[in-house]
N, C-alpha and C positions, 0 to 999 in steps of 0.2 A: 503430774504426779510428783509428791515429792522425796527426793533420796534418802529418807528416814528408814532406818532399817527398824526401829519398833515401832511401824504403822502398818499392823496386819490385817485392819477391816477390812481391807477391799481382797486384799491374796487370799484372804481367810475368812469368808461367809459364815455366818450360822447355819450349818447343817444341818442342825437337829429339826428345819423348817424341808426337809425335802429328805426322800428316798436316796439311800445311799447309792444302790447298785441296780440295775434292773436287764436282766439276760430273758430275752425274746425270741420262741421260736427258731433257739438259738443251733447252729452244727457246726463244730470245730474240726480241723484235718486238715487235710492236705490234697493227695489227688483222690481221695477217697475219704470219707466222716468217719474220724476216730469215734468222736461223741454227737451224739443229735438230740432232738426233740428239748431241748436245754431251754428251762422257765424254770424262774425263781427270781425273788427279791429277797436282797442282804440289807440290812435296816443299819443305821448308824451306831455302831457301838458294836457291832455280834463278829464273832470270830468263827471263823468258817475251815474246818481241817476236808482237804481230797483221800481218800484212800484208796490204795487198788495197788495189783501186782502193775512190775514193771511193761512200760509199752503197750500203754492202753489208752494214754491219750491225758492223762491228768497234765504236766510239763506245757501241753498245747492249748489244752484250757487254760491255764495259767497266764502265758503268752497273750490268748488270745481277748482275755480280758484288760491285759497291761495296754493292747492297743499296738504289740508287736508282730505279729498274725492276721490278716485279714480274715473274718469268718466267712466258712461256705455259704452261709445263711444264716438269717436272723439279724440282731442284734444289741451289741452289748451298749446300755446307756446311762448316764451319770450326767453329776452337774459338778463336780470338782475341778478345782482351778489347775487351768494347763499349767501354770508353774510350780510343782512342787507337789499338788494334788495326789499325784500317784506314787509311792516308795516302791522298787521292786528289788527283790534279792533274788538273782537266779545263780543258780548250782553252781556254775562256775565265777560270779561274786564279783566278774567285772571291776576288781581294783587297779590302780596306777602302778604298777610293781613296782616303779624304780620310783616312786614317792612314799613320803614317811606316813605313818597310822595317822599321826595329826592334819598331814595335808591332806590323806582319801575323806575324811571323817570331817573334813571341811568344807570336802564337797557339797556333801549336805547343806550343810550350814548356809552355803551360797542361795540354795532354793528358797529359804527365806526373805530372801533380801531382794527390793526391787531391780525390776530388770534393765533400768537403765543405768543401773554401776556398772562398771568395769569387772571382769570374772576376777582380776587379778588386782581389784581394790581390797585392802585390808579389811580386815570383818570388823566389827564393830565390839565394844566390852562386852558384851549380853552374849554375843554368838560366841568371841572367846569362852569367856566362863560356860556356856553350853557346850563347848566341844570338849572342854577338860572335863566337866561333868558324866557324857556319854562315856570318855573312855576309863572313869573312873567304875560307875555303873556298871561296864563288862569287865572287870579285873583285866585293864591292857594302856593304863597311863605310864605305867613303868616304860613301854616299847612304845612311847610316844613319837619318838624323833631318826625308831629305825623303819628302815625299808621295806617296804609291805611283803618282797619278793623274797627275805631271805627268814620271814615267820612260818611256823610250822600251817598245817590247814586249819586246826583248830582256833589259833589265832585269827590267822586271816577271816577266817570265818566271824569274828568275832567283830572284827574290821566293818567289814560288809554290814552287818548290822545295826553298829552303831552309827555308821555314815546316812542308812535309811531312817532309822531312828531320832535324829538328831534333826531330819525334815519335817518331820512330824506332819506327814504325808495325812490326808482324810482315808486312802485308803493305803493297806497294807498287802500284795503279792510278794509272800516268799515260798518258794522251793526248794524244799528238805534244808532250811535253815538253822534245824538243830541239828545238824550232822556232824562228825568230827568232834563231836565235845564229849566233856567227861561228864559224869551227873550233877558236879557243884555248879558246872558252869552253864549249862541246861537251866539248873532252878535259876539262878540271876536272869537269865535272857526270856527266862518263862516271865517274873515278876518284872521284869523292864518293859517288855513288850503289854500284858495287862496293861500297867501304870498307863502308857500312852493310850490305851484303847479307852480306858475309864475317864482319862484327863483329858482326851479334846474329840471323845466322840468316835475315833477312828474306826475301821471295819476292816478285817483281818482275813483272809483269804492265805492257806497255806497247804501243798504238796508235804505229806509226810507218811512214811511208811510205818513209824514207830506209832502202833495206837493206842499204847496205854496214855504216851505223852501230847498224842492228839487230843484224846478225851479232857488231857490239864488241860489244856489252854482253848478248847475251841466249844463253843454252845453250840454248834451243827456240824453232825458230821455228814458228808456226800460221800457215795462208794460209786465205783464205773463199773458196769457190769453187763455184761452185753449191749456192747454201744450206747449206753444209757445210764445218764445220771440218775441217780437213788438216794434220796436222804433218809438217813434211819428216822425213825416212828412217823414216814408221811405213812398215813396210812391210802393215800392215792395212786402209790405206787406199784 
């Protein structure tokens, strides 16, 4: 294979030739099933909001499609590339504290590129220019060069997603990913995130309490409801 960082055919399949997401017979939890009886397929392109009162199990769903969870049963299936294939944003945003926005936010970047570079080879001009890009995108080029640890949460938050973003992941898990923000910076991460789901196909899968702002951004919504997933208007439900 060779060390070309723009040679994405093989990292990056045509997806729109296969099923994005497929949950089987699926039941999530732990010593006991938060959620069970879990079937459904997420097609390439569709944005998917959880909804439900806290501690009922959505966070584990979440989880347990990222491939961080082992399920009690069933199973979660896909054909996305183990490098990079999956973005996940979870509540606590898993950044480098004592690294600056442009280094978390190049993590990303990394997934791109094949995997026989060095983590610690310099990225390439395209990935440059895409990482100035991203953090231009969520209003946080200014705080390019400070430390992720001493940004408000909003920020940081902002961090976190432009670092997944910027992977351009096939599928997208984030958890209450608009939280902490104010409503300007809501719409940009609402219209950044689209742009990517429209531009390479991606499928969106996201924990949020807020449902007006679910309803923006996601074509299904699922609710947890007596240990059981529910999409509004199946009418099989």
């Amino acid at each position: 294979m060779s060390g070309d960082e723009s040679s994405k055919s093989e990292d990056y399949p045509d997806n729109s030739k296969s099923e994005a997401l497929v949950l089987r017979n699926l039941s999530v939890g732990y010593n006991e099933p938060l959620v069970s009886q879990i079937n459904s397929e997420i097609l390439p392109g569709e944005s998917i909001a959880i909804l439900g009162p806290s501690g009922i199990g959505k966070t584990t769903l979440l989880r347990t499609i990222a491939g961080l969870i082992r399920p009690l049963s069933g199973e979660v299936s896909h054909n996305y590339p183990e490098r990079g294939g999956v973005g996940y944003i979870p509540q606590r945003l898993g950044l480098v504290r004592h690294s600056t926005v442009r280094s978390n936010i190049s993590i990303g970047a990394r997934t791109r590129r094949s995997k026989w570079l060095p983590f610690f080879f310099p990225l390439s001009k395209e990935l440059k220019t895409d990482v100035e890009s991203a953090m231009k995108s969520l209003n946080i080029e200014e705080l390019a060069d400070i430390p992720v640890r001493i940004l408000s949460g909003g920020q940081q938050r902002r961090v976190a997603i432009a670092r997944t973003l910027i992977q351009k992941p096939r599928l997208i898990l984030a958890d209450e990913f608009l939280g902490e923000l104010d409503s300007e910076n809501v719409d940009s991460i609402i219209s950044a995130t689209k742009k990517l789901v429209d531009d390479i196909g991606a499928t969106l899968i996201m924990v949020e309490h807020h449902e007006e702002r679910a309803i923006d951004l996601a074509d299904r919504i699922w609710r947890i409801s007596g240990n059981l997933l529910i999409e509004d208007g199946d009418s099989n439900q």
